[in-house]
PyMOL Python script that loads the backbone (N, CA, C, O; Angstrom):
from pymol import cmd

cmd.read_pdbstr("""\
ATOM      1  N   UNK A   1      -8.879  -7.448   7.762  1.00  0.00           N
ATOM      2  CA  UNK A   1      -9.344  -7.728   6.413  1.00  0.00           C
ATOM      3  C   UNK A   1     -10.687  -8.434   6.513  1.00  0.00           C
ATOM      4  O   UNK A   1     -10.801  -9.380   7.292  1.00  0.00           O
ATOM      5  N   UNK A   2     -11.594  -8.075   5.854  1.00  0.00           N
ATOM      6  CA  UNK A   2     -12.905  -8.872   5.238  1.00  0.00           C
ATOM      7  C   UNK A   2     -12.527 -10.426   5.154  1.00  0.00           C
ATOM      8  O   UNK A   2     -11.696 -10.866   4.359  1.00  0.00           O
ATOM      9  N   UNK A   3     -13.228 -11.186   6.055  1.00  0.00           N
ATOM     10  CA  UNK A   3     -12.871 -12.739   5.646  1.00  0.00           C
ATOM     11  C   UNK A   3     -13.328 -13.125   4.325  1.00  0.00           C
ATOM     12  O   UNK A   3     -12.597 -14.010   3.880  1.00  0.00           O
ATOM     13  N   UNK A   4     -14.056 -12.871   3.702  1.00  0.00           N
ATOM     14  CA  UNK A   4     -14.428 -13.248   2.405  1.00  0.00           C
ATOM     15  C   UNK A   4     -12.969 -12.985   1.431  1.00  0.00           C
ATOM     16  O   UNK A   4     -12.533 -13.777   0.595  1.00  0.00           O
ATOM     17  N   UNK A   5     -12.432 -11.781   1.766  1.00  0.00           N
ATOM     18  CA  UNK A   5     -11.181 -11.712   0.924  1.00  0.00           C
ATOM     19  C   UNK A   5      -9.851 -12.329   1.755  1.00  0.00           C
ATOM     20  O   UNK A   5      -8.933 -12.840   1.112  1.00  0.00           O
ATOM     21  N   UNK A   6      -9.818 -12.273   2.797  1.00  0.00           N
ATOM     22  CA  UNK A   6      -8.599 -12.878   3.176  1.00  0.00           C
ATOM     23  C   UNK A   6      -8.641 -14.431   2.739  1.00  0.00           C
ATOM     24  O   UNK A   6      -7.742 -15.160   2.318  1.00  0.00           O
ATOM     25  N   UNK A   7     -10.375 -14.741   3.057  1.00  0.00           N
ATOM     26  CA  UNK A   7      -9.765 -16.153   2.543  1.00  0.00           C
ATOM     27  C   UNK A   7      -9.738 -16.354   1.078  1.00  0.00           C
ATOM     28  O   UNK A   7      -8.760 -17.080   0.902  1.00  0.00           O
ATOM     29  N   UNK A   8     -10.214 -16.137   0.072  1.00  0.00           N
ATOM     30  CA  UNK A   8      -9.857 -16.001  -1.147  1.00  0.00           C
ATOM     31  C   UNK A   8      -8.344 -15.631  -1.617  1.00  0.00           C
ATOM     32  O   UNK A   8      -7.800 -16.282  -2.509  1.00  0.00           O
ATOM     33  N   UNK A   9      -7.761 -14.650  -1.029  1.00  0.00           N
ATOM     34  CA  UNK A   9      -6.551 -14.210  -0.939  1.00  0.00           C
ATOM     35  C   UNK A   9      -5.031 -15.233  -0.377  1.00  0.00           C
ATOM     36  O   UNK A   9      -3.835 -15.269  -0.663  1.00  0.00           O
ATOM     37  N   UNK A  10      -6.011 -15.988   0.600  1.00  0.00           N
ATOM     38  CA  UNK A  10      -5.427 -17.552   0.932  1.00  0.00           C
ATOM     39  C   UNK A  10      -5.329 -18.666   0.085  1.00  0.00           C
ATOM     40  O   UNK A  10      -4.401 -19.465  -0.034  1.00  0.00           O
ATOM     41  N   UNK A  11      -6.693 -18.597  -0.635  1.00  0.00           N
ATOM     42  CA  UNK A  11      -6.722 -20.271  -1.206  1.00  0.00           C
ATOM     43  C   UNK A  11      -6.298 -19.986  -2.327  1.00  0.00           C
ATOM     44  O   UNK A  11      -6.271 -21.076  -2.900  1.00  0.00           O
ATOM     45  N   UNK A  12      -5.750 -18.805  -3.407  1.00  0.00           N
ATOM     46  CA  UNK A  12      -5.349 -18.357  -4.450  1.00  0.00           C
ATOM     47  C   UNK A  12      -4.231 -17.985  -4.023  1.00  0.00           C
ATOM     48  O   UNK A  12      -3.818 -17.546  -5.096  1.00  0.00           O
ATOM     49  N   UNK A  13      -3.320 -17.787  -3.250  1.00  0.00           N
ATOM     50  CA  UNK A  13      -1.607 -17.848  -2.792  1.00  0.00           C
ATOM     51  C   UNK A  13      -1.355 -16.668  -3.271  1.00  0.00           C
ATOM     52  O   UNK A  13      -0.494 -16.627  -4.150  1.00  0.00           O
ATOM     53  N   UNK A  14      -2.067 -15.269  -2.818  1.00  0.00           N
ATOM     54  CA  UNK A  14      -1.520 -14.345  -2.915  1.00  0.00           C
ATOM     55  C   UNK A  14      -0.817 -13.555  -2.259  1.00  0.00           C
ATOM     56  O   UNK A  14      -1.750 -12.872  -1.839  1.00  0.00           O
ATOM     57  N   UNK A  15       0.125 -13.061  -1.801  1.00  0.00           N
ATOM     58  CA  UNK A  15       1.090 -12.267  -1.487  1.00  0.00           C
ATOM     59  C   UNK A  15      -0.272 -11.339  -0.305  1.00  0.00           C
ATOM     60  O   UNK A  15      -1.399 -11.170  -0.769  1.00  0.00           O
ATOM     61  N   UNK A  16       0.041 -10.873   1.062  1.00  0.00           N
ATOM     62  CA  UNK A  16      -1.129  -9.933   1.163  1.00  0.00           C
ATOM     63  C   UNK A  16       0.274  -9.553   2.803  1.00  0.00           C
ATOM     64  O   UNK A  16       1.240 -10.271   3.062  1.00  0.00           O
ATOM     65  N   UNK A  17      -0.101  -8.377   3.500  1.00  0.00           N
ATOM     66  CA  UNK A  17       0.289  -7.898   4.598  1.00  0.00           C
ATOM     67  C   UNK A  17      -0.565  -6.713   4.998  1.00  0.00           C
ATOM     68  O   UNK A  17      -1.427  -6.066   4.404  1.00  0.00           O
ATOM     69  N   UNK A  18       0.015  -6.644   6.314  1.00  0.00           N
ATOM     70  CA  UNK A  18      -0.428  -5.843   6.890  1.00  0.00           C
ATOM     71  C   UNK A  18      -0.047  -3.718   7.447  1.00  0.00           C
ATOM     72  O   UNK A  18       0.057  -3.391   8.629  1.00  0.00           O
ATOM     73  N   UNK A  19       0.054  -2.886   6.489  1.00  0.00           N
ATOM     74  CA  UNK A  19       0.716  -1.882   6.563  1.00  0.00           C
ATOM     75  C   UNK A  19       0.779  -1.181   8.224  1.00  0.00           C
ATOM     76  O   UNK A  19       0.075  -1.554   9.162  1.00  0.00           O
ATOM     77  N   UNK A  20       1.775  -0.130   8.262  1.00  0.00           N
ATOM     78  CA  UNK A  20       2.081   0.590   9.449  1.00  0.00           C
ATOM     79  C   UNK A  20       0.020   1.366   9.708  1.00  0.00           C
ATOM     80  O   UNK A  20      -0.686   1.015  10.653  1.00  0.00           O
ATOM     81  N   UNK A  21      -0.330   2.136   8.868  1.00  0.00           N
ATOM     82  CA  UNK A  21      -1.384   2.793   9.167  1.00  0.00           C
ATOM     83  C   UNK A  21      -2.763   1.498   9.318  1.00  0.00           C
ATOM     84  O   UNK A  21      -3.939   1.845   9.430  1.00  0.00           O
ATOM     85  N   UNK A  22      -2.346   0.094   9.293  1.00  0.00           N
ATOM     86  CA  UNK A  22      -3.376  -0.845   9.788  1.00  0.00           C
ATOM     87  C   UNK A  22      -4.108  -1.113   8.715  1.00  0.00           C
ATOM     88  O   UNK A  22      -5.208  -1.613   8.950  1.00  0.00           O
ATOM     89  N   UNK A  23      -3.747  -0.879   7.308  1.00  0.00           N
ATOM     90  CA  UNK A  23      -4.662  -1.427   6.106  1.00  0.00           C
ATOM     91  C   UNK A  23      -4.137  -2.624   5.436  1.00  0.00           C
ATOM     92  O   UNK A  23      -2.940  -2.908   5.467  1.00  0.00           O
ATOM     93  N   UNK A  24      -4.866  -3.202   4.938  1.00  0.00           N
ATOM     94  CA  UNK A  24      -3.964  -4.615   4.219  1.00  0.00           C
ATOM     95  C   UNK A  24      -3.545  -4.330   2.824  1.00  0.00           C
ATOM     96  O   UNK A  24      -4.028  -3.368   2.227  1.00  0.00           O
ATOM     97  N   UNK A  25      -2.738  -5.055   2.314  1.00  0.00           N
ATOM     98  CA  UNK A  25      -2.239  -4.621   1.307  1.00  0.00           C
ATOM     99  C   UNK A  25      -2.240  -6.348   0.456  1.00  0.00           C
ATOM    100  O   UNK A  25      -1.722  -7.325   0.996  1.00  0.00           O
ATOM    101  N   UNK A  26      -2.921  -6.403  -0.914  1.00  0.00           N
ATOM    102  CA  UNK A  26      -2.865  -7.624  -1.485  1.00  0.00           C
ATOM    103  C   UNK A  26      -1.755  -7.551  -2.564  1.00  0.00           C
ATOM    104  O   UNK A  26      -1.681  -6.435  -3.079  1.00  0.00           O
ATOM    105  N   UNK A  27      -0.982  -8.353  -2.976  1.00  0.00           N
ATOM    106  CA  UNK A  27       0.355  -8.306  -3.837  1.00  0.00           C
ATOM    107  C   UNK A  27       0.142  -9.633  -5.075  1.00  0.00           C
ATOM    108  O   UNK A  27      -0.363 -10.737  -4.871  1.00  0.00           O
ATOM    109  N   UNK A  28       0.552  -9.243  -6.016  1.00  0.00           N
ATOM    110  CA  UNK A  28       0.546 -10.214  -7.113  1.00  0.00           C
ATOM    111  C   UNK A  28       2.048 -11.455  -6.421  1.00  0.00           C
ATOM    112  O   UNK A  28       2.940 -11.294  -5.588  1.00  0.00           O
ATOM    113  N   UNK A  29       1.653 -12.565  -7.277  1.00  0.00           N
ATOM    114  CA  UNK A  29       2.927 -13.182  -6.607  1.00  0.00           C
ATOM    115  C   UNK A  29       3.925 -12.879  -7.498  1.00  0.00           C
ATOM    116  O   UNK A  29       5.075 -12.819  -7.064  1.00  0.00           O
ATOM    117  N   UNK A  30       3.613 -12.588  -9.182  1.00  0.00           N
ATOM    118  CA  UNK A  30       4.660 -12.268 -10.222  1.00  0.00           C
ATOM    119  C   UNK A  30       5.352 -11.255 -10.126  1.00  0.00           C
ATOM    120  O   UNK A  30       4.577 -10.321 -10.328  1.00  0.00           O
ATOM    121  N   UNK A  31       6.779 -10.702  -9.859  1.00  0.00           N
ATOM    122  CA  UNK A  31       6.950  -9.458 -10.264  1.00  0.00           C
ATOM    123  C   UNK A  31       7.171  -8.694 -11.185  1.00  0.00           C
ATOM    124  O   UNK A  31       8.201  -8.022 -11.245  1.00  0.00           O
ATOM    125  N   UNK A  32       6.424  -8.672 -11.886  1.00  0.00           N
ATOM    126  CA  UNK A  32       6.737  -8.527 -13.320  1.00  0.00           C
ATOM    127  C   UNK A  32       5.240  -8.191 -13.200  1.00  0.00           C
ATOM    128  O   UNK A  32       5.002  -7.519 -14.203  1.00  0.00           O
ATOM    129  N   UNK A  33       3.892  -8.343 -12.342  1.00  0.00           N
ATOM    130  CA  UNK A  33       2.798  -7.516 -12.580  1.00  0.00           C
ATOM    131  C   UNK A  33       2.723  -6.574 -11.117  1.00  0.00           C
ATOM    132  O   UNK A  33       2.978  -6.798  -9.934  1.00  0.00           O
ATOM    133  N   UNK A  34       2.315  -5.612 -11.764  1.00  0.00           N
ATOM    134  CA  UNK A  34       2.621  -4.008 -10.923  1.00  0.00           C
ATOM    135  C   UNK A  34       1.122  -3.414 -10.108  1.00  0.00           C
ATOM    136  O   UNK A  34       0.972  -2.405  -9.419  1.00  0.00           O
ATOM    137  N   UNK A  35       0.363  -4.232 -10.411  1.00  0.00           N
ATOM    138  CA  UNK A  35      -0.530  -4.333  -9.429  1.00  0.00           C
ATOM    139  C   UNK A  35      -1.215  -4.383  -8.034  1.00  0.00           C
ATOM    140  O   UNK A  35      -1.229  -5.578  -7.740  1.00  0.00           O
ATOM    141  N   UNK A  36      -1.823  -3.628  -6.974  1.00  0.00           N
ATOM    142  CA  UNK A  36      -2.240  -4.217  -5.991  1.00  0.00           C
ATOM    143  C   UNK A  36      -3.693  -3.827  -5.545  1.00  0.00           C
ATOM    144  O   UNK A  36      -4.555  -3.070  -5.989  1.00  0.00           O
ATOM    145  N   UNK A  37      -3.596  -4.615  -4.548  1.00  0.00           N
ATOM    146  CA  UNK A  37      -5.169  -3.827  -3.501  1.00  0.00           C
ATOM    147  C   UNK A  37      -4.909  -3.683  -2.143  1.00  0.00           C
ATOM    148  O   UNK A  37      -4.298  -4.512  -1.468  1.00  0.00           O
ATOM    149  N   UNK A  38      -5.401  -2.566  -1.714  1.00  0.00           N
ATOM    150  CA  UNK A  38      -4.935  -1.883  -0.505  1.00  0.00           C
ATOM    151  C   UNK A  38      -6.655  -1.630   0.012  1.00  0.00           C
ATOM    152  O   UNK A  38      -7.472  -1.001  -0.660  1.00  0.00           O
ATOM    153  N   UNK A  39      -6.896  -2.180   1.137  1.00  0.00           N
ATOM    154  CA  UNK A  39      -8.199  -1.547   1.933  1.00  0.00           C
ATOM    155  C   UNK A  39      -8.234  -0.212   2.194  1.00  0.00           C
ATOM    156  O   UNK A  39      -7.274   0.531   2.397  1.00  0.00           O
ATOM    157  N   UNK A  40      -9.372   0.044   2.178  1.00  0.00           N
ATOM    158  CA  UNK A  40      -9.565   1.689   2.361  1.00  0.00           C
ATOM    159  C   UNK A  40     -11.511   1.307   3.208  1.00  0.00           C
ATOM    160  O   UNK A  40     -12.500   1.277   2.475  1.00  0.00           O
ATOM    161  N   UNK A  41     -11.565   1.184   4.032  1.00  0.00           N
ATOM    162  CA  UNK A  41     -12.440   1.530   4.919  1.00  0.00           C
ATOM    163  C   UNK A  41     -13.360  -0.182   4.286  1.00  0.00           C
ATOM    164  O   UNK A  41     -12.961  -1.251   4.750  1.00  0.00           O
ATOM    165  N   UNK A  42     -14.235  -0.165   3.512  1.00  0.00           N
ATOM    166  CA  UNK A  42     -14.932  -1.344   3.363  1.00  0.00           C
ATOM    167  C   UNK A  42     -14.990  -1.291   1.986  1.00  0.00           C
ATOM    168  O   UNK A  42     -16.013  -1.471   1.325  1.00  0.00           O
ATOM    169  N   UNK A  43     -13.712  -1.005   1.486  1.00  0.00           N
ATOM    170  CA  UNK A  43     -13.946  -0.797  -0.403  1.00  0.00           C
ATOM    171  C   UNK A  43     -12.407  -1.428  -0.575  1.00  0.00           C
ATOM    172  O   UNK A  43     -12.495  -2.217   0.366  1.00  0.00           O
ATOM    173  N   UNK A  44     -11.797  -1.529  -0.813  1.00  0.00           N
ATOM    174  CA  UNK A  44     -10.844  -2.210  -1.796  1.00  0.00           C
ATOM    175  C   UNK A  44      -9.897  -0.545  -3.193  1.00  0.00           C
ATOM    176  O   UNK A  44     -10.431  -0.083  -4.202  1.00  0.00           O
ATOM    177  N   UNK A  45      -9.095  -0.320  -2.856  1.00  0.00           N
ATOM    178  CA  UNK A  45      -8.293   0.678  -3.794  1.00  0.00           C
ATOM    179  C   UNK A  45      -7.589  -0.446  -4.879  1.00  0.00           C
ATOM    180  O   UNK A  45      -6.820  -1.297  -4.432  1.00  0.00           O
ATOM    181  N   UNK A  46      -7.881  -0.389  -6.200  1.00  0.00           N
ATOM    182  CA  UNK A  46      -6.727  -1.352  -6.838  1.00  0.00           C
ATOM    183  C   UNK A  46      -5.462   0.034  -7.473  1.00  0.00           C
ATOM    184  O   UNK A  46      -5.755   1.174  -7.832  1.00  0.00           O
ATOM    185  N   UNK A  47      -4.431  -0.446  -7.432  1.00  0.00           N
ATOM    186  CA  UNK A  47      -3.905   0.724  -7.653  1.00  0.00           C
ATOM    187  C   UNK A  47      -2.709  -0.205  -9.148  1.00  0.00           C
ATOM    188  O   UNK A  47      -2.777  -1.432  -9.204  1.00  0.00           O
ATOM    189  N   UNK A  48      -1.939   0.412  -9.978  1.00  0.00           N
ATOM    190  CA  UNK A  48      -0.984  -0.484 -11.106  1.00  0.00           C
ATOM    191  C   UNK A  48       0.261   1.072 -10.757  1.00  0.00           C
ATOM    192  O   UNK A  48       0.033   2.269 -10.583  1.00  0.00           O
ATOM    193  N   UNK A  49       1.139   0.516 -10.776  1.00  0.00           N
ATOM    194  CA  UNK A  49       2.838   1.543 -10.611  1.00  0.00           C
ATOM    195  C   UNK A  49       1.988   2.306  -9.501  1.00  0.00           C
ATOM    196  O   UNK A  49       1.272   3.117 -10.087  1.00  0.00           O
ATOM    197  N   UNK A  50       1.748   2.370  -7.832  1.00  0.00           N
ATOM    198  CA  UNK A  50       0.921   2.703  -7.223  1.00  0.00           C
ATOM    199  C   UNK A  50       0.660   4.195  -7.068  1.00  0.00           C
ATOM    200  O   UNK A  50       1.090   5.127  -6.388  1.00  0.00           O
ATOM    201  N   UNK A  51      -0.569   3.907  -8.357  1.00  0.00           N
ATOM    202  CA  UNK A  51      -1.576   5.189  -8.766  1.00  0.00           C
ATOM    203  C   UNK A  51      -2.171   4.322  -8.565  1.00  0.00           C
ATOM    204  O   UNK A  51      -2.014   3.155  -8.923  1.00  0.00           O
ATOM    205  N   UNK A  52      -3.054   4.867  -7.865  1.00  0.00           N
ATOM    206  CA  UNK A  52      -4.997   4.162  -7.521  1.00  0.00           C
ATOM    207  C   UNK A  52      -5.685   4.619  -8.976  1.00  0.00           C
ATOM    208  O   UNK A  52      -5.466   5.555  -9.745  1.00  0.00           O
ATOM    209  N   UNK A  53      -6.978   3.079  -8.976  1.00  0.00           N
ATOM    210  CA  UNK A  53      -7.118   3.221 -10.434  1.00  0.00           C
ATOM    211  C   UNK A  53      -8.373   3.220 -10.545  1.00  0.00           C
ATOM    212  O   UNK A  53      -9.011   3.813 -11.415  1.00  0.00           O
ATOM    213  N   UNK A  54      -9.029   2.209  -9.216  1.00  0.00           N
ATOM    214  CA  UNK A  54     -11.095   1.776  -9.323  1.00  0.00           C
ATOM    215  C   UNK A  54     -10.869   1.324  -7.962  1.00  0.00           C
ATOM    216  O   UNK A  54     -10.062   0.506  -7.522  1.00  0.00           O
ATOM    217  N   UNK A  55     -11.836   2.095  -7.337  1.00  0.00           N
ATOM    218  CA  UNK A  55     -12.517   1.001  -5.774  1.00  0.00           C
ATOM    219  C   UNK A  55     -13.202   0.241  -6.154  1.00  0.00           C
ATOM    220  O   UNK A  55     -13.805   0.061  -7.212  1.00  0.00           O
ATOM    221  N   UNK A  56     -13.128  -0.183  -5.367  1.00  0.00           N
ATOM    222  CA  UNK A  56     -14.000  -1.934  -5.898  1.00  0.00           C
ATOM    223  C   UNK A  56     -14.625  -2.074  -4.486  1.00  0.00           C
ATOM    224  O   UNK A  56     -14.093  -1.593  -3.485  1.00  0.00           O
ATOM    225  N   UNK A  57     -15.919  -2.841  -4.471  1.00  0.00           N
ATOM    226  CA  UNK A  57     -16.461  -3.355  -3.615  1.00  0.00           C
ATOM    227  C   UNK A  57     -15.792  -4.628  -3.202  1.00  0.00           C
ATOM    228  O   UNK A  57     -14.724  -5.062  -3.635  1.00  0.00           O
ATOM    229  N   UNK A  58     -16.793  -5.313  -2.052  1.00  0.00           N
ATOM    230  CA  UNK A  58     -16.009  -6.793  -1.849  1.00  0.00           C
ATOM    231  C   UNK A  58     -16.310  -7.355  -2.838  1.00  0.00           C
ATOM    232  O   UNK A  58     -15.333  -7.429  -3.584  1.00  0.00           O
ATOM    233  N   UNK A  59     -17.605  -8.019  -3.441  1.00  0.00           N
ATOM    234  CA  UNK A  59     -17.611  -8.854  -4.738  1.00  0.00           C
ATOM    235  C   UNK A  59     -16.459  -8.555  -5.506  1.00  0.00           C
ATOM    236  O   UNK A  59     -15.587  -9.421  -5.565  1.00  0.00           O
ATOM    237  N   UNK A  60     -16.281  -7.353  -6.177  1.00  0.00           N
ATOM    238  CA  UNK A  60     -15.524  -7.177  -7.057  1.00  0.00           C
ATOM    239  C   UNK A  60     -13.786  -7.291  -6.815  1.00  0.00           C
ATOM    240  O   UNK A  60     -12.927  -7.707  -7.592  1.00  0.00           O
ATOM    241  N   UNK A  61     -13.711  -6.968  -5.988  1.00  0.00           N
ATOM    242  CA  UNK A  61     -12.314  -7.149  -5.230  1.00  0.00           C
ATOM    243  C   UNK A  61     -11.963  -8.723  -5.447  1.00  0.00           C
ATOM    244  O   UNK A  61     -10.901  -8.930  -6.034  1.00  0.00           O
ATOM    245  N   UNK A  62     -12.823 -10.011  -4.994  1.00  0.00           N
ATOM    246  CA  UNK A  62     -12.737 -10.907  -5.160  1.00  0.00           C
ATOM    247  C   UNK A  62     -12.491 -11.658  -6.551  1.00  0.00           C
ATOM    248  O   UNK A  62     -11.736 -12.589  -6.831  1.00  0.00           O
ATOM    249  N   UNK A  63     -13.560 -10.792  -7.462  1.00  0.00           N
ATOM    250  CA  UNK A  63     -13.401 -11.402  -8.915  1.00  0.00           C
ATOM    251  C   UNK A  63     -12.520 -11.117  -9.492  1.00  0.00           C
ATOM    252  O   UNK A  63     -12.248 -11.854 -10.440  1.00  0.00           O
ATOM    253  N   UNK A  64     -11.456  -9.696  -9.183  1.00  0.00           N
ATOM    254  CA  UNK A  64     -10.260  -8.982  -9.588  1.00  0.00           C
ATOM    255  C   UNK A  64      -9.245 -10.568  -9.557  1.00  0.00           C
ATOM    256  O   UNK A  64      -8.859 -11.253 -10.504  1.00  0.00           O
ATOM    257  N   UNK A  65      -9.027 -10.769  -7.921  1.00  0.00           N
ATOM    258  CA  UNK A  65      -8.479 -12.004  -7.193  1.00  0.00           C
ATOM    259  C   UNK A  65      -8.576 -13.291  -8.306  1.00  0.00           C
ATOM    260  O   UNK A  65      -7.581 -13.738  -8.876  1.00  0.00           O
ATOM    261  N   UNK A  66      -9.814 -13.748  -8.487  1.00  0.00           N
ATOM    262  CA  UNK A  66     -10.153 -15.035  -8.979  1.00  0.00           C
ATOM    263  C   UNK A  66      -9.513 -14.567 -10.778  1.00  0.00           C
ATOM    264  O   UNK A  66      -8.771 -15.377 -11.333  1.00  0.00           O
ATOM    265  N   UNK A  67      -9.842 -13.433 -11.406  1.00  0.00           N
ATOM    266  CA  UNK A  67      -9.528 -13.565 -12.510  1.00  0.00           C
ATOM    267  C   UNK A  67      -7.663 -13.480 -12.737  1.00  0.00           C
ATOM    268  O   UNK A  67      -7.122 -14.259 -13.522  1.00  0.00           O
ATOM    269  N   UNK A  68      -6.942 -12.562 -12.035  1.00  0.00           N
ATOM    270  CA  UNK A  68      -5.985 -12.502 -11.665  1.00  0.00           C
ATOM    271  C   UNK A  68      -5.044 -14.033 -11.481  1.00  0.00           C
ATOM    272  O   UNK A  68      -4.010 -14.295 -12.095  1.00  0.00           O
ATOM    273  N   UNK A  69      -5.482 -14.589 -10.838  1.00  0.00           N
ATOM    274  CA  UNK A  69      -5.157 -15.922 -10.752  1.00  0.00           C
ATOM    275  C   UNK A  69      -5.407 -17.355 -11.792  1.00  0.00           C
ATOM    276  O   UNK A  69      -5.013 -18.519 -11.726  1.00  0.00           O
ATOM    277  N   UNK A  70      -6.169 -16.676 -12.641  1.00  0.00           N
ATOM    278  CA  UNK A  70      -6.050 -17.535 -13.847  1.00  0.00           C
ATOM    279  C   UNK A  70      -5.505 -17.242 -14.744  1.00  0.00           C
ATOM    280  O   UNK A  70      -5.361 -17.921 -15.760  1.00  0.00           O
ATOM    281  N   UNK A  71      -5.043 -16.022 -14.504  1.00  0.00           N
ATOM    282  CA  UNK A  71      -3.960 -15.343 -16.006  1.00  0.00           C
ATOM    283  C   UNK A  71      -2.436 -15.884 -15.570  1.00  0.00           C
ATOM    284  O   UNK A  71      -1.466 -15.644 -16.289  1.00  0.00           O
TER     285      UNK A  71
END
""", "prot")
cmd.dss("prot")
cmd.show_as("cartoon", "prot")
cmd.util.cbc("prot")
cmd.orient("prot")
């Protein structure tokens, strides 16, 4: 994972692992939101009921993170 997002992904207590094919996978902590982000090369997949929805860059991946965490 991109340190910029792992650590963001740290200091905001999000749910994150590591899949069989070696991509990370970020997880809401609620379950009750159906959301995630899954790496895909140096872009970020956000996917909701997992249908992919917008790649996101790193900035944006992050602000997904930061806004996510204030809701």
């Amino acid at each position: 994972m991109e340190k910029p997002v792992l650590k963001e992904v740290k200091r905001l207590k999000f749910l994150y692992q590591l899949c069989e094919e070696n991509y990370w996978h970020i997880l809401p902590t609620q379950p009750k939101e159906t959301w995630k982000l899954t790496e895909a090369d140096s872009r970020w997949i956000l996917s909701v009921k997992n249908i992919p929805q917008l790649y996101l860059n790193l900035e944006e991946a992050i602000a997904f993170l930061a806004m996510r965490a204030r809701s």
